[in-house]
C-alpha positions in Angstrom: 107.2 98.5 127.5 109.5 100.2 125.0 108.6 102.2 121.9 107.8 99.3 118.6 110.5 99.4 116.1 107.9 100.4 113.2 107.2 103.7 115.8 109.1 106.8 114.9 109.4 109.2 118.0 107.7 112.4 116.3 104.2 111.6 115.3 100.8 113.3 115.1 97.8 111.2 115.2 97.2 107.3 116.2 95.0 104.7 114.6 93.8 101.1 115.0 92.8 99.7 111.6 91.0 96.6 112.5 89.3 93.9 110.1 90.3 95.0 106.9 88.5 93.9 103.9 90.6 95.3 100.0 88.8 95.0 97.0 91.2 95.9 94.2 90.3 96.6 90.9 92.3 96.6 87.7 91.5 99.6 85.2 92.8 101.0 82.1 94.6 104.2 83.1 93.3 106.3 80.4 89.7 105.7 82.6 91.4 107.2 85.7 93.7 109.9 84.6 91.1 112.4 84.2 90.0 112.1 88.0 93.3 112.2 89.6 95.7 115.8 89.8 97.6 116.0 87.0 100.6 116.2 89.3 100.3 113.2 90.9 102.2 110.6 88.3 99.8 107.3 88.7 101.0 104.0 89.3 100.4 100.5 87.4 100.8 97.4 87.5 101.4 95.0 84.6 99.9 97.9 82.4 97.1 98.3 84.6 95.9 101.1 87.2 94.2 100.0 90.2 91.1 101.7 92.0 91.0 100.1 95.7 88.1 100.0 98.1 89.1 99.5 101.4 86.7 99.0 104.1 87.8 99.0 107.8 86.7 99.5 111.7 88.8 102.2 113.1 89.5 102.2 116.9 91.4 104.2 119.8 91.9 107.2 117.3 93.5 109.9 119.3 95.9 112.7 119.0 99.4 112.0 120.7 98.8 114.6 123.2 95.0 113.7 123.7 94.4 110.1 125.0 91.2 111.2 127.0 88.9 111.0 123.8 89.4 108.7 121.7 87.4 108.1 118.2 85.8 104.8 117.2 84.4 104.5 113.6 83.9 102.6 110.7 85.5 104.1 107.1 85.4 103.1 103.8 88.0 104.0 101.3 88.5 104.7 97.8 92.0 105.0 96.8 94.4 104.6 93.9 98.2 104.6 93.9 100.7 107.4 93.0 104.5 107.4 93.6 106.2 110.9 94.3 109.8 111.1 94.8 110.6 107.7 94.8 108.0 107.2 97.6 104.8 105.0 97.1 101.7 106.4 98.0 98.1 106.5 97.8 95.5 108.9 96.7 91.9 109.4 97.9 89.3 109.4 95.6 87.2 109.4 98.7 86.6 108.5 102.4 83.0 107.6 103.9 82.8 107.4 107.7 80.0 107.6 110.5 81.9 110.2 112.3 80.8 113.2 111.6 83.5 114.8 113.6 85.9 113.2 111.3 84.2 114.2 108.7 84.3 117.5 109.3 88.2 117.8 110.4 89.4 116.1 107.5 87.8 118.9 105.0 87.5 121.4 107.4 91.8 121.0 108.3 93.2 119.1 105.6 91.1 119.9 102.8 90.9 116.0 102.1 87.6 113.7 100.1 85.9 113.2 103.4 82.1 112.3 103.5 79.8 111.9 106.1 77.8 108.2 105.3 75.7 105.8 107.3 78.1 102.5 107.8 77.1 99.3 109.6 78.9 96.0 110.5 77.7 92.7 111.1 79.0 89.4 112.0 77.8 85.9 111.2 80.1 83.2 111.5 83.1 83.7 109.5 81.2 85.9 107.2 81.5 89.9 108.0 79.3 92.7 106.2 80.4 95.9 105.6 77.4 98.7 104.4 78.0 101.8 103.1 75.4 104.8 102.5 76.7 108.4 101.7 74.9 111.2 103.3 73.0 113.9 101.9 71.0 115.8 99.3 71.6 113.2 96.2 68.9 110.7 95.3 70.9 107.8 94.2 74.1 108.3 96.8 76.8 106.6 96.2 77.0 103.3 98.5 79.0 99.9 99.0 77.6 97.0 100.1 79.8 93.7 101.1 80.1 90.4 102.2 83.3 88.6 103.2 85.4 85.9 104.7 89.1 85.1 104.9 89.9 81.9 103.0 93.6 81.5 102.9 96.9 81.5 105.3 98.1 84.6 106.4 101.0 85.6 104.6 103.3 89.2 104.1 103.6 91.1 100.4 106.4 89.3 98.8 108.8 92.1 97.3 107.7 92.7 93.6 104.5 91.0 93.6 100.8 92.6 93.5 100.2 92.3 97.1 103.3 94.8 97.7 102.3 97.0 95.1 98.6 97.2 96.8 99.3 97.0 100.2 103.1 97.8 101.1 102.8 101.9 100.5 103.3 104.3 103.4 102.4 107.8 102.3 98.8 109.7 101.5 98.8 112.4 99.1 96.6 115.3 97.9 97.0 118.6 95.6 95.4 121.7 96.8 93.6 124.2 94.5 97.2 125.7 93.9 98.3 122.3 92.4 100.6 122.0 95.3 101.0 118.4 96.4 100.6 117.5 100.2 102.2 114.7 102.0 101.1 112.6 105.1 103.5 109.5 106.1 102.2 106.4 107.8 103.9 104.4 110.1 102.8 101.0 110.9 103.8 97.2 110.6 103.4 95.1 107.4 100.6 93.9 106.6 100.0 90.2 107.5 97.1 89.5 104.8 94.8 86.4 103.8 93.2 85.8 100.6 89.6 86.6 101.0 86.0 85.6 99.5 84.0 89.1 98.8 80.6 89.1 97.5 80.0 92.8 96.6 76.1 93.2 96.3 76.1 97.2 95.4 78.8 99.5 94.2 77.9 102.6 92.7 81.2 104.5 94.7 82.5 105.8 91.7 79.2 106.6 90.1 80.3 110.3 90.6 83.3 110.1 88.5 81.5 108.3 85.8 82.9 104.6 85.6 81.9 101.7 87.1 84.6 98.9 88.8 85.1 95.9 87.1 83.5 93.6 89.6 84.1 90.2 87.4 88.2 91.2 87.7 87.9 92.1 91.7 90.6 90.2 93.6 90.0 90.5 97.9 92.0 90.3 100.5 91.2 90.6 104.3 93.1 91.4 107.8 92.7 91.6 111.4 94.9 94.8 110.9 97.2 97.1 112.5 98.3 100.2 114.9 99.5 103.0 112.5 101.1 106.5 113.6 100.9 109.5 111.1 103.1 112.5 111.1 101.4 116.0 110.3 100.7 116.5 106.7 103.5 118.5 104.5 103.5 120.7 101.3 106.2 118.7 99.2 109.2 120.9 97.9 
C-alpha cells in the first residue's frame, strides 16, 4: 500500500488517537490571558476564548525508526487555541497520561505540561467513561471524571463554523523560559466528528490556575479518531 495523502514523507513520531471525547468551554479571555505566554496571541471565537478538555486512548505510538515498541495509553488534555503566523494551533495547559515513560520524555525532552495521573476506561453500552486522577504530593489533585455517548451523524468541520475553529488546527505550541516559542506540526486526516452527550461528574483540572469551567455552557463532541504523524518540534524564527 502507498503512503496516505494526509502523510508527509519527513516525520518524527506516530500516533493513533482513538475514541475521542472534546469538552469545549467558552471563557472570557481576560480569565485566560494570565495563564498563557504572553507571546502566544490567543484565539476567540465570537468574543469568546475556549479552554478544551480532550480525553482520548492513544495506541501504536512509535518513533518512525522504532516500530518494535510501541506505547499504548490513555491521555487527557487541556488545551486552548493560539494562532502564530497565520497558522492555527493549540496550546497545552496540561497533559495527564498513565505512562510514565511519556510522562517523563515530554518534560524531560520537550520541556512540555506533562503529568503522570491514574486514567481508566470503561465501556457499558454506548456509554464510555473516562477517569482522570493526577499523581503526587497534592491533597486535592486535580482530576476529570466523564461520562459519554455519541448522539448525532458523523459529520466534517464546515469551514468558518465552531467545529473548525475547535477541531481543524494542525500545530502544538509552547514558549520556553527564554520566551522563545516552539513549534510541533501535526499531520493527520479531518476529523469526522458526532455530536456527543457528556455528563462530567468532577472537574477540578484547572483548579491550579484558579478558575473553574463553565460546565452549564460545555458543548461535546465525540470520535472514533485518527492516525496522526508529527514532525520534530522547532524554535519559530
Amino acid at each position: 500500500m502507498g503512503q496516505p495523502d494526509w502523510m508527509p514523507d519527513k516525520w518524527q513520531v506516530y500516533q493513533e488517537f482513538q475514541n475521542v471525547v472534546f469538552c469545549h468551554y467558552p471563557l472570557d479571555t481576560e480569565v485566560l490571558r494570565p495563564h498563557v505566554p504572553q507571546e502566544l496571541p490567543l484565539d476567540a471565537f465570537e468574543g469568546k476564548a475556549y479552554v478544551s478538555l480532550v480525553g482520548l486512548l492513544l495506541r501504536d505510538c512509535h518513533l518512525r525508526w522504532n516500530k518494535l515498541f510501541p506505547l499504548n495509553f490513555q491521555q487527557l488534555n487541556v488545551r486552548t487555541y493560539v494562532t502564530i503566523d497565520g497558522k492555527p494551533g493549540v496550546y497545552f495547559l496540561s497533559m495527564d497520561a498513565n505512562s510514565w515513560l511519556m510522562t517523563t520524555v515530554g518534560r524531560v525532552f520537550y520541556d512540555m505540561a506533562y503529568y503522570h495521573a491514574q486514567a481508566s476506561s470503561k465501556q457499558d453500552g454506548e456509554w464510555t467513561t473516562y477517569r482522570y486522577q493526577r499523581k503526587g504530593a497534592d491533597p486535592n489533585p486535580p482530576r476529570f471524571d466523564v461520562r459519554f455517548r455519541p448522539t448525532g451523524e458523523p459529520f466534517e468541520a464546515q469551514p468558518g463554523s465552531l467545529e473548525q475553529f475547535l477541531a481543524e488546527r494542525y500545530w502544538m505550541y509552547q514558549v520556553d523560559k527564554d520566551g522563545s516559542i516552539y513549534a510541533g506540526e501535526l499531520f493527520h486526516p479531518h476529523w469526522k466528528m458526532r455530536k456527543a452527550e457528556a455528563i462530567v461528574e468532577h472537574n477540578s483540572m484547572t483548579a491550579p490556575y484558579g478558575f473553574a469551567l463553565p460546565e452549564e455552557e460545555m458543548v461535546a463532541y465525540f470520535s472514533k479518531g485518527v492516525p496522526t504523524v508529527s514532525k520534530k518540534i522547532v524554535k519559530v524564527p
